[in-house]
PALUM-863287 format. One record per residue (C-alpha): residue in one letter; x, y, z. Coordinates in Angstrom, 1 decimal, decimal comma. Example, Ala and Ser with C-alpha at 12.3 -4.5 7.8 and 13.67 -1.06 7.14 Angstrom:
PALUM-863287
PT  resn      px      py      pz
PT     a    12,3    -4,5     7,8
PT     s    13,7    -1,1     7,1
***
This chain:
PALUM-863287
PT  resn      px      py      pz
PT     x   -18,8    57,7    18,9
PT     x   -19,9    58,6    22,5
PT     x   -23,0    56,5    22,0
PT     x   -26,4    55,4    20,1
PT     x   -29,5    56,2    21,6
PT     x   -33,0    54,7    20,5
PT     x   -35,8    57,3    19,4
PT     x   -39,2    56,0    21,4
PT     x   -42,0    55,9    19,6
PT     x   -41,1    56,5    16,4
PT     x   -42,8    53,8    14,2
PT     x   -45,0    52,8    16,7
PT     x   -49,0    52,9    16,9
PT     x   -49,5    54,8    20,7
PT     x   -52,7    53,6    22,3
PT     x   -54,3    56,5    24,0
PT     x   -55,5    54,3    26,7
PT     x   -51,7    53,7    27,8
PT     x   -50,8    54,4    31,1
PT     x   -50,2    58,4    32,3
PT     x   -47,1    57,0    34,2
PT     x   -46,2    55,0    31,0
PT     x   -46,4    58,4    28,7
PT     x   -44,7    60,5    31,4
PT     x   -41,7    58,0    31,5
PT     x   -41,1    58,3    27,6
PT     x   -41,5    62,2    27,3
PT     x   -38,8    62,1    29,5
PT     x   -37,1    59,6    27,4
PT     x   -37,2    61,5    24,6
PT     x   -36,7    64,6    26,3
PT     x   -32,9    63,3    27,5
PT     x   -32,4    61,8    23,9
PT     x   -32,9    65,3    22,5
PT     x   -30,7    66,7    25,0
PT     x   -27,9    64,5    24,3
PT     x   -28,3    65,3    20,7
PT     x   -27,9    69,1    21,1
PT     x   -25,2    68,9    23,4
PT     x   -23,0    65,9    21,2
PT     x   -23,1    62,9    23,3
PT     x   -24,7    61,2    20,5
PT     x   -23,9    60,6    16,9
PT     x   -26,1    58,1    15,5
PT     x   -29,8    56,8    16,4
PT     x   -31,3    53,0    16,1
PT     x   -34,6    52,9    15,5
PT     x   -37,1    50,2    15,9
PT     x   -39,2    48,8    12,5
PT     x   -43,1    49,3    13,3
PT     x   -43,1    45,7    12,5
PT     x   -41,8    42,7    13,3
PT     x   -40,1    41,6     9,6
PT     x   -38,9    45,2     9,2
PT     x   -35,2    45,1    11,1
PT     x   -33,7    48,5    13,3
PT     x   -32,3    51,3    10,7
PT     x   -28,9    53,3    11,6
PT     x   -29,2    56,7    11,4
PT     x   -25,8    58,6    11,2
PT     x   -26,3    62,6    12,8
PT     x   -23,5    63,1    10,4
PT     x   -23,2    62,4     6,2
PT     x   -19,1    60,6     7,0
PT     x   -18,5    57,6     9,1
PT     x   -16,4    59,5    11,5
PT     x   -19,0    58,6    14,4
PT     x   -18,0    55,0    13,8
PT     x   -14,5    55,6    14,4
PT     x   -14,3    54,6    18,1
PT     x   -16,7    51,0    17,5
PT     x   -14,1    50,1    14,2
PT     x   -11,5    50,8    16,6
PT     x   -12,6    49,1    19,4
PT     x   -13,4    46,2    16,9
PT     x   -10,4    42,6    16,2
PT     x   -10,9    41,8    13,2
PT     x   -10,5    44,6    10,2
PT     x   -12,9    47,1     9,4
PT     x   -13,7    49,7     6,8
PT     x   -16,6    52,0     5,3
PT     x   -17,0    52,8     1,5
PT     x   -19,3    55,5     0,5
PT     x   -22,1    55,0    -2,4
PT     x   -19,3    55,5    -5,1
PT     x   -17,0    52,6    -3,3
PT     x   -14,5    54,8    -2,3
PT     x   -12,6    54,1     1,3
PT     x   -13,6    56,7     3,9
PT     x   -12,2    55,2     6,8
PT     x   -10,0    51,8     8,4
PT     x    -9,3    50,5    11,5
PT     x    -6,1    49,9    12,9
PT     x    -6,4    45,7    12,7
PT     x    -7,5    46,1     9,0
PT     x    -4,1    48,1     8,3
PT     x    -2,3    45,8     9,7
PT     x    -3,8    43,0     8,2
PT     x    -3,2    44,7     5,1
PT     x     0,5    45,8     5,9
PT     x    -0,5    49,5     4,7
PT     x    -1,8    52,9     6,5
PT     x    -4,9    54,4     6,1
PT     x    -3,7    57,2     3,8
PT     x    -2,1    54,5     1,0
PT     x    -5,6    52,6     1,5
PT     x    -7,5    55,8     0,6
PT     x    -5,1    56,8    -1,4
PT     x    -4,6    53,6    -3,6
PT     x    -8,1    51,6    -3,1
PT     x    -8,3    47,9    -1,8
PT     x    -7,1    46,9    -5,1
PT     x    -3,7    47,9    -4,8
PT     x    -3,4    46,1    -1,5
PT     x    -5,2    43,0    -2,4
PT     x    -3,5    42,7    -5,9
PT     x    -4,6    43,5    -9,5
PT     x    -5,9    39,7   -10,4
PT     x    -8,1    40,4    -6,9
PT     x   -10,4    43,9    -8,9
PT     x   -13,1    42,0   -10,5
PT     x   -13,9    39,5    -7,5
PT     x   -13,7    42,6    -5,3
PT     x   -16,0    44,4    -7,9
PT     x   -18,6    41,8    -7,4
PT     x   -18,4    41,5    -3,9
PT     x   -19,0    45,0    -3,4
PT     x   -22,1    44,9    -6,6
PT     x   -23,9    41,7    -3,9
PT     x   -22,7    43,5    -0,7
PT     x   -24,9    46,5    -1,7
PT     x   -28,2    44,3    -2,3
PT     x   -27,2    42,6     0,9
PT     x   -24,4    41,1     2,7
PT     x   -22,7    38,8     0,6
PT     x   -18,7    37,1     1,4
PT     x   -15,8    35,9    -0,8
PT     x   -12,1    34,5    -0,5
PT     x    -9,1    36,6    -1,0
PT     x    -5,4    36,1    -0,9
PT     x    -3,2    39,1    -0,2
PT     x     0,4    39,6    -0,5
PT     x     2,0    41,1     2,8
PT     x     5,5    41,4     2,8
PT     x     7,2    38,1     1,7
PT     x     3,8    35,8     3,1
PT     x     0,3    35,3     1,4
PT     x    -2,5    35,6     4,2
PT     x    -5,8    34,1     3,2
PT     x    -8,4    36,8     4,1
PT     x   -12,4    36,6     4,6
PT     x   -14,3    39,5     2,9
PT     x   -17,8    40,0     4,0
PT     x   -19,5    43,8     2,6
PT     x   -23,3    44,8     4,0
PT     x   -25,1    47,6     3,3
PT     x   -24,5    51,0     5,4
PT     x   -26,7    53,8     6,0
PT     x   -24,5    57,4     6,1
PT     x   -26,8    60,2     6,4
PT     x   -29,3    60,4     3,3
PT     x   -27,1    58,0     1,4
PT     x   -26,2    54,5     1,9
PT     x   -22,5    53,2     1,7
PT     x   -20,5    50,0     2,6
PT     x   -19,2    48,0     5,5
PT     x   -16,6    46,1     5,0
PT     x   -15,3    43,5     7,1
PT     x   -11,9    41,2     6,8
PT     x   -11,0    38,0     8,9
PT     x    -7,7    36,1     8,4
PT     x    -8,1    33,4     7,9
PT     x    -4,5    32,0     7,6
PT     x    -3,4    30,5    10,7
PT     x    -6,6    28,9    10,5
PT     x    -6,0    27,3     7,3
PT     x    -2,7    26,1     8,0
PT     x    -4,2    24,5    10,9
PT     x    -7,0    22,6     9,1
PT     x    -3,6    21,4     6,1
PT     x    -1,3    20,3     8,9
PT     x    -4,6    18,0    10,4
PT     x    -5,2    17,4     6,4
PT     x    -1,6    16,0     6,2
PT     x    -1,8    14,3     9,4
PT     x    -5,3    12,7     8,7
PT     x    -3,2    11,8     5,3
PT     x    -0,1    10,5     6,8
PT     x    -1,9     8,4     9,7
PT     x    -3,8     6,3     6,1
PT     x    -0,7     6,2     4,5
PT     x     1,1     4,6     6,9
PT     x    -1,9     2,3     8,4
PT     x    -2,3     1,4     4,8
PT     x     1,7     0,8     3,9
PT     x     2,6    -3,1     3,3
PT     x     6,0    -3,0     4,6
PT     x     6,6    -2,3     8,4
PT     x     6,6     1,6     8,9
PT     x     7,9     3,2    12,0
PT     x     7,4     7,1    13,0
PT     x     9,9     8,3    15,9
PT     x    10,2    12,0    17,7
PT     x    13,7    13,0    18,1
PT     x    14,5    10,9    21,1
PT     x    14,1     7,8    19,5
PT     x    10,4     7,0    21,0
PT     x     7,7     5,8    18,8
PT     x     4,6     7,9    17,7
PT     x     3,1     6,6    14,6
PT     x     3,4     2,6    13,4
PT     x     1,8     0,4    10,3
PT     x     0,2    -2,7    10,8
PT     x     2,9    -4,6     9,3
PT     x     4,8    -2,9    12,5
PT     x     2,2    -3,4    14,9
PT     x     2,5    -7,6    14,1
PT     x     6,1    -7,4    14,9
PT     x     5,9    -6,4    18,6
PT     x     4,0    -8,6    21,2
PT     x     3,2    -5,4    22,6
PT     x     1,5    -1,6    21,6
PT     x     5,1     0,0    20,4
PT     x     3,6     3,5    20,0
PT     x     5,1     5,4    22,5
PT     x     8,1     3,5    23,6
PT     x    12,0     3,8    22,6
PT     x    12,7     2,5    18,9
PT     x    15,3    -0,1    20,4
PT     x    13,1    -1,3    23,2
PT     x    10,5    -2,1    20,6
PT     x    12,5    -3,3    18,0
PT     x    15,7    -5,1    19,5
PT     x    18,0    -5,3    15,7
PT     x    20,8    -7,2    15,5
PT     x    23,2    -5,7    12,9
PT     x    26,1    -8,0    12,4
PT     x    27,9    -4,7    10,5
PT     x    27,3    -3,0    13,7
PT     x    29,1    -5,4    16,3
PT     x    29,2    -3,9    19,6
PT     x    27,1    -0,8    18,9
PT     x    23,2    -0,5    19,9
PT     x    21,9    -1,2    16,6
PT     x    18,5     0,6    17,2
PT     x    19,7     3,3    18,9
PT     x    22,6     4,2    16,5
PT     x    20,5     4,2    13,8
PT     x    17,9     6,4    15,3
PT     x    20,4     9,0    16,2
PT     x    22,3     8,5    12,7
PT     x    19,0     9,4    11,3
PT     x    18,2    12,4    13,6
PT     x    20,9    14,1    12,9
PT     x    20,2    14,3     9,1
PT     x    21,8    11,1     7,7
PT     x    20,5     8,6     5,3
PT     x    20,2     5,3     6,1
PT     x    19,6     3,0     3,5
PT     x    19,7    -1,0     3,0
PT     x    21,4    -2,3     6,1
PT     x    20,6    -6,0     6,2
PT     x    19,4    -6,6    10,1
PT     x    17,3    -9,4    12,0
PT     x    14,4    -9,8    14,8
PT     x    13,7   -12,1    17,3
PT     x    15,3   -15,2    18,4
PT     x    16,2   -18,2    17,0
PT     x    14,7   -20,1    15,4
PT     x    12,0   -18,0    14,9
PT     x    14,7   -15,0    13,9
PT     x    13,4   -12,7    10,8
PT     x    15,5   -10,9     8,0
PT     x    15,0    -7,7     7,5
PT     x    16,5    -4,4     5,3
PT     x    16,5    -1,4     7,7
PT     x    16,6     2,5     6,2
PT     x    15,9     5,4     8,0
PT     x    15,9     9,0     7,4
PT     x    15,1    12,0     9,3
PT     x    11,2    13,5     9,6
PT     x    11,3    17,1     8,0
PT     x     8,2    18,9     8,2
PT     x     9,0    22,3     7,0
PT     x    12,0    23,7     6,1
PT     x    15,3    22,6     7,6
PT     x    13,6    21,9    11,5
PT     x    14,1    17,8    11,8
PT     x    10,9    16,7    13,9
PT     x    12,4    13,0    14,0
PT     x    12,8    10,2    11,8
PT     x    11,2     7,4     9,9
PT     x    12,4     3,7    10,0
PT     x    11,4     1,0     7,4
PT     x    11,6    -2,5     7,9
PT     x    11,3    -4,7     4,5
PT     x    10,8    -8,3     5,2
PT     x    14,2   -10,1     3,8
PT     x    12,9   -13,7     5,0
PT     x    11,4   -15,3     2,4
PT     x    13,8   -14,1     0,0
PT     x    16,4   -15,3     2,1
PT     x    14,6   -18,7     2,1
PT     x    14,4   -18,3    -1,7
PT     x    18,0   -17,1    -1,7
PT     x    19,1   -20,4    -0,1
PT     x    17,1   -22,7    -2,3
PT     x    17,9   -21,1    -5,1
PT     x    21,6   -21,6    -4,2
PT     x    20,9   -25,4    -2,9
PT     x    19,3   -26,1    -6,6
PT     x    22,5   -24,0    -8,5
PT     x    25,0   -26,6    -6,4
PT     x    22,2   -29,7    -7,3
PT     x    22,2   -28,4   -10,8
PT     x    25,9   -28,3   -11,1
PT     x    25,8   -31,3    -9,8
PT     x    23,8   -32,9   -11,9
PT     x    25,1   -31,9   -14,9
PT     x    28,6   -32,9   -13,9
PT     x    26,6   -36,3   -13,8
PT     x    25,1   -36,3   -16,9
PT     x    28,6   -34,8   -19,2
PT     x    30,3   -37,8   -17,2
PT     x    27,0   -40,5   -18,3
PT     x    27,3   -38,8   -22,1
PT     x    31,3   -39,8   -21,7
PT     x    30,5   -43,0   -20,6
PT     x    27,4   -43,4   -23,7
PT     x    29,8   -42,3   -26,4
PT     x    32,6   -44,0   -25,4
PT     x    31,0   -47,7   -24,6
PT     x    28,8   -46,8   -28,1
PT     x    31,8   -46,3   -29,8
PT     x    33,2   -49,4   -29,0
PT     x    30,3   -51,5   -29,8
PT     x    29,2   -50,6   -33,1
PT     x    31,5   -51,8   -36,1
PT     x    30,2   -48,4   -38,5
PT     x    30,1   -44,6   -37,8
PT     x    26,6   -44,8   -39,0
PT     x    25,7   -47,3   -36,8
PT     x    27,7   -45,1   -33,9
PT     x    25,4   -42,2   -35,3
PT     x    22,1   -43,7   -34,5
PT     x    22,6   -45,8   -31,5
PT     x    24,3   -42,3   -29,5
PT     x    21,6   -40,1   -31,0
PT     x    19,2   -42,5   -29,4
PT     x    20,4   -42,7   -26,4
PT     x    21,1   -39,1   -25,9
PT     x    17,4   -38,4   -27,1
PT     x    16,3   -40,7   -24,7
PT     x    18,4   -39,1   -21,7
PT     x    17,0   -35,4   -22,9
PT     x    13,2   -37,1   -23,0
PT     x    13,9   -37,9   -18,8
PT     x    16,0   -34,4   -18,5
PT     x    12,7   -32,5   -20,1
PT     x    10,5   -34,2   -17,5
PT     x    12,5   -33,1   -14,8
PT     x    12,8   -30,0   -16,2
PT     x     8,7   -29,5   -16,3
PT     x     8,1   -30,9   -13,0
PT     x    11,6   -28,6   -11,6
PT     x    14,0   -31,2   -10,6
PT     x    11,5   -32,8    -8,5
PT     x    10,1   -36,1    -8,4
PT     x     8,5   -38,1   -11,5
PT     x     5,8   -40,9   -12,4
PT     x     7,2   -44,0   -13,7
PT     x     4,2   -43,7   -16,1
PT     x     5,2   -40,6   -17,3
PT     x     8,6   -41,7   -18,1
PT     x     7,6   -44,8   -19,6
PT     x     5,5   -43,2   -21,5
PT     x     8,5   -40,5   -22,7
PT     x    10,2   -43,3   -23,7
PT     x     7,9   -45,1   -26,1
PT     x     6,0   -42,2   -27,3
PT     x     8,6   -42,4   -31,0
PT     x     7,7   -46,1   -31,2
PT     x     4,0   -46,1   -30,0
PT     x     1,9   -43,3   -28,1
PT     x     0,2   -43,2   -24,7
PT     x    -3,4   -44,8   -25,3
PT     x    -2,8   -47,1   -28,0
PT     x    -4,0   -50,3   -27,9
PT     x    -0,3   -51,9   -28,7
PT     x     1,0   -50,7   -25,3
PT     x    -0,9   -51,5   -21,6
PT     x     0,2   -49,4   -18,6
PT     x    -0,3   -50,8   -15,3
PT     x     0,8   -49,9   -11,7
PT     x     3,4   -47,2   -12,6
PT     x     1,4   -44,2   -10,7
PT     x     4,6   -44,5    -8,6
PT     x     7,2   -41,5    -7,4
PT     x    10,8   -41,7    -8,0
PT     x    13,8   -40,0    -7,3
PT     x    15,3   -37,7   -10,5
PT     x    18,6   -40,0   -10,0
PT     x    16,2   -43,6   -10,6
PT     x    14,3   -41,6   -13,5
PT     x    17,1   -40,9   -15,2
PT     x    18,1   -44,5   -15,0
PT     x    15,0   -45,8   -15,6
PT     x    14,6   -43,6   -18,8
PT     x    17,9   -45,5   -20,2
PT     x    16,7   -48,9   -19,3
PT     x    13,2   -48,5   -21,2
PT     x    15,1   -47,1   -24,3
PT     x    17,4   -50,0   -24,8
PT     x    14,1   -52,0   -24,4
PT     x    12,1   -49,9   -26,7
PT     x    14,7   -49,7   -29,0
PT     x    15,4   -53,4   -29,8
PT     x    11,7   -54,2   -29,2
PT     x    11,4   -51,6   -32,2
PT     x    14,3   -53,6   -34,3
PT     x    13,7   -57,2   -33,5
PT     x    11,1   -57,5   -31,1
PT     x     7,4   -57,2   -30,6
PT     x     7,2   -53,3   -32,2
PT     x     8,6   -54,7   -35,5
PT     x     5,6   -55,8   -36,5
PT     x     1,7   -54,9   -36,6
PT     x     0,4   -57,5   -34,6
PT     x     2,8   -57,3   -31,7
PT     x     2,5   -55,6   -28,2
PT     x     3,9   -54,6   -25,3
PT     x     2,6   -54,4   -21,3
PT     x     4,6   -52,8   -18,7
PT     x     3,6   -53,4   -15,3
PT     x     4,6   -52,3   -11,4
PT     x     4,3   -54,3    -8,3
PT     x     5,2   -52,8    -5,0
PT     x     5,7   -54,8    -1,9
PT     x     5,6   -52,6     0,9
PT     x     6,8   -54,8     3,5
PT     x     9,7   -56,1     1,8
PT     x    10,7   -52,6     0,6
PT     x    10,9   -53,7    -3,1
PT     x     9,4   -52,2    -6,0
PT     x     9,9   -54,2    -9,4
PT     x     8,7   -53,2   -13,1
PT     x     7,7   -56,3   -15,5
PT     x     8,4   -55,6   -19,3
PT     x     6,5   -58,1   -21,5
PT     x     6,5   -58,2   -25,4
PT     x     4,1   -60,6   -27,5
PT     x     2,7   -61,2   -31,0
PT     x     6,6   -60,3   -31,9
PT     x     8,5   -62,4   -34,3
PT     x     9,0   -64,8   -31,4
PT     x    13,0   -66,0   -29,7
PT     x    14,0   -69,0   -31,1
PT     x    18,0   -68,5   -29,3
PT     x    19,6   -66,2   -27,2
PT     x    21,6   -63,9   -28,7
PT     x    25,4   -64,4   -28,6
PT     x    27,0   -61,0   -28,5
PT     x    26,5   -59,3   -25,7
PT     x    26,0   -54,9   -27,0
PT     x    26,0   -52,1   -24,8
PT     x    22,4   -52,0   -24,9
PT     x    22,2   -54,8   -22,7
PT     x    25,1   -53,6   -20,5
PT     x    23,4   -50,4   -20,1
PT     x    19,9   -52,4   -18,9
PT     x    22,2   -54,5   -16,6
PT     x    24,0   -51,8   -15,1
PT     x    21,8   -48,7   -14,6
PT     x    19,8   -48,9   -12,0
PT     x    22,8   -51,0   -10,2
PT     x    24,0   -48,3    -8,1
PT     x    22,7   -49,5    -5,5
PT     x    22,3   -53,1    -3,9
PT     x    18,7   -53,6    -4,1
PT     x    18,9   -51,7    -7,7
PT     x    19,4   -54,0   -11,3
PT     x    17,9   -55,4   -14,3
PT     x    17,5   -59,2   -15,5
PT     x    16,7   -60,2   -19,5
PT     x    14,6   -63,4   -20,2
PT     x    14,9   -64,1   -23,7
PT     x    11,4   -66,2   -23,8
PT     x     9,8   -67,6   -26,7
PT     x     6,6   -65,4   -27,0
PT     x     9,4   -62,3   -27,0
PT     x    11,4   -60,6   -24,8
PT     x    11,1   -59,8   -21,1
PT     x    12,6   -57,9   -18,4
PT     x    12,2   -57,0   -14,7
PT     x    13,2   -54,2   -13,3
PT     x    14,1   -53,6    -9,4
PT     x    14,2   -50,0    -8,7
PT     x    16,0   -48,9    -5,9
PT     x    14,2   -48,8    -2,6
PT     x    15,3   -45,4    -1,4
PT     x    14,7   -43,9    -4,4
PT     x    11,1   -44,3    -4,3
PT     x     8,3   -41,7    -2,8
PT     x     5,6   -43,2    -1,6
***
């Protein structure tokens, strides 16, 4: 198009009183406007609404769009016009392009062909609301082996007498992937902010871009945007004489996998476990940007690793004690009891009464127990916690697991005959069991009392295992033992539990 030219005074209301000058200098206006007209310097004319809410009007000199050739030309983004029956009359260069197709297969084919089949009834709409007005929609169009994301905006467009359509197209697709690759790193950035184990983003020279807050509170200082191994000194004992860090980095940079390779931070004694893997940053494709290192936290489970293994060698342990004490039960038993019924019952017992400690223990997880627990687990099958037959006092004591166990085989051999011949063979009889600790002279001694029993009138000649076992328990060490008074009121005992064993 050469160029538009505005019509003066069309539409307008001319006040006679205007100016002579004024009217002179639009004749002459209008004069050249004609002049251009006749001699084809201009195609189209603007002209001006009489009133403010009624816009300019384009008036084509022609009925095609051919004099808008040279402004869709001139324009970036694609162009086209559509006459009233939606047929393409003309495209611009950036529009073919953007379509991958020439003017001739657009005309020749429609849109449709180039935006794709599933595309013909949202095309078909936007062209029904571009007619009432200008009106925009969405598109994705195939070109060549890539989808481009296109903007579609149609307006009404005055040709001649009739009124077509102008059709616009942006793309859209660069701008898109733009806004997902911000998406993804917006989405990345919470991930790893948000990860519980230590995360660690490096470029391909090993130097820190993106940490975790677990990684963050194992430097002293800011690690983003310093070298992997500067930040994060590992010692690999696999890796002797290699830069742990480094190697890893450049392991992982060049495409390997790094997985479960036990490492530690920091210096004694403060030094931390951890299980290093690393792999290599791929964003798209094959194209390696980097790599990301994790860092789970092996030292509490290392911690736990060690207990657990100090508790399987105190376990085995024990139980080596306890098969060699059920030996030394069934063999001493054995020899004390004249039937193998009598054998029977006195083992059984005893064993029971070992299991009632080893359950205790078992609850409380090989720790420490209450002497008032254990008494308790001892004469709980003669008479329960509570009752008025049996009186508790000054056993909220800690022991060792070695002096419960022993303690537990004292207070059956107690319970036991008290049940037979002594104060629990009868109604009327009772028993109070009693602790007295003397802090300065490091002893600790249980009083075992029975009364309202059938009473002692002699010491008993044979000397059973039972008594053996209440003699010898807690003997193991020097301060450690059991005495018998066989008084008349009934039986008593005191017990010295070893010093060392108790927790105070």
């Amino acid at each position: 198009m050469s160029g538009v030219a505005p019509l003066p005074g069309t539409g307008l209301d001319i006040d006679m009183n205007v100016e002579t000058a004024s009217l002179r200098r639009r004749l002459e206006e209008a004069e050249e406007t004609l002049r251009a007209i006749r001699e084809g310097e201009v195609d189209a004319l603007v002209i001006g609404g009489s009133r403010p809410d009624r816009p300019d009007e384009v008036f084509t000199l022609e009925a095609g769009p051919e004099p808008y050739r040279v402004f869709m030309e001139a324009m970036d983004i694609g162009a086209a016009a559509l006459d009233d029956g939606d047929r393409l009359l003309f495209a611009n260069t950036a529009l073919c392009a953007l379509l991958g197709r020439s003017v001739e297969d657009l005309q020749e084919s429609g849109l449709t062909a180039a935006l794709g089949e599933e595309a013909e009834p949202q095309l078909r709409e936007l062209l029904r609301r571009g007619r009432e007005g200008r009106a925009s929609a969405e598109f994705r169009a195939g070109v060549g082996d890539e989808e481009r994301l296109l903007l579609l905006s149609a307006a009404p467009l005055r040709l001649g007498p009739t009124f077509g359509l102008a059709l616009t197209a942006a793309d859209f697709t660069e701008r898109q992937r733009a806004a997902s690759v911000e998406e993804s790193e917006r989405l990345a950035r919470a991930v790893i902010a948000s990860a519980s184990e230590a995360v660690v983003v490096c470029d391909r020279d090993g130097r820190i871009t993106h940490v975790s807050r677990s990684g963050l509170a194992l430097c002293a200082d800011v690690p983003v945007g310093r070298m992997f191994d500067e930040a994060y000194p590992l010692i690999v004992p696999e890796m002797t004489g290699l830069p742990a860090g480094e190697d890893l980095i450049a392991m992982a940079v060049g495409g390997g996998m790094i997985q479960g390779i036990e490492a530690s931070l920091g210096e004694a004694p403060a030094q931390r476990s951890f299980l290093v893997s690393a792999a290599p940053l791929i964003v798209s494709g094959d194209d390696i940007r980097g790599c990301v290192v994790t860092l789970v936290d092996l030292t509490q489970r290392k911690e736990a690793e060690r207990h657990q293994l100090l508790l399987m060698k105190e376990l085995d342990h024990r139980v080596k004690n306890t098969l060699a004490l059920v030996v030394s039960i069934c063999t001493r038993t054995a020899s004390s009891e004249d039937t193998v019924e009598g054998f029977r019952r006195a083992f059984l017992g005893r064993i029971h009464a070992l299991a009632a400690t080893h359950t205790l223990l078992a609850e409380k997880s090989w720790a420490n127990l209450l002497i008032g627990d254990v008494v308790a687990a001892e004469l709980a099958p003669y008479v329960p916690a509570g009752d008025s037959r049996l009186a508790m006092t000054g056993l909220d004591i800690w022991v060792s697991p070695r002096a419960a166990t022993a303690l537990g085989l004292v207070l059956h051999e107690l319970a036991t005959n008290a049940a037979k011949y002594g104060a629990l063979s009868t109604l009327g009889g009772s028993i109070a069991v009693s602790g007295h600790l003397d802090r300065e002279a490091e002893e600790l001694t249980l009083e075992w009392r029975e009364s309202g029993g059938p009473g002692i009138h002699t010491e008993p000649v044979r000397r059973g295992f039972g008594r053996s076992v209440i003699a010898r328990s807690l003997s193991y060490a020097p301060d450690g033992g059991a005495e018998l008074r066989f008084a008349p009121d009934g039986l008593e005992c005191t017990i010295r539990v070893p010093w060392q064993d108790l927790q105070l």
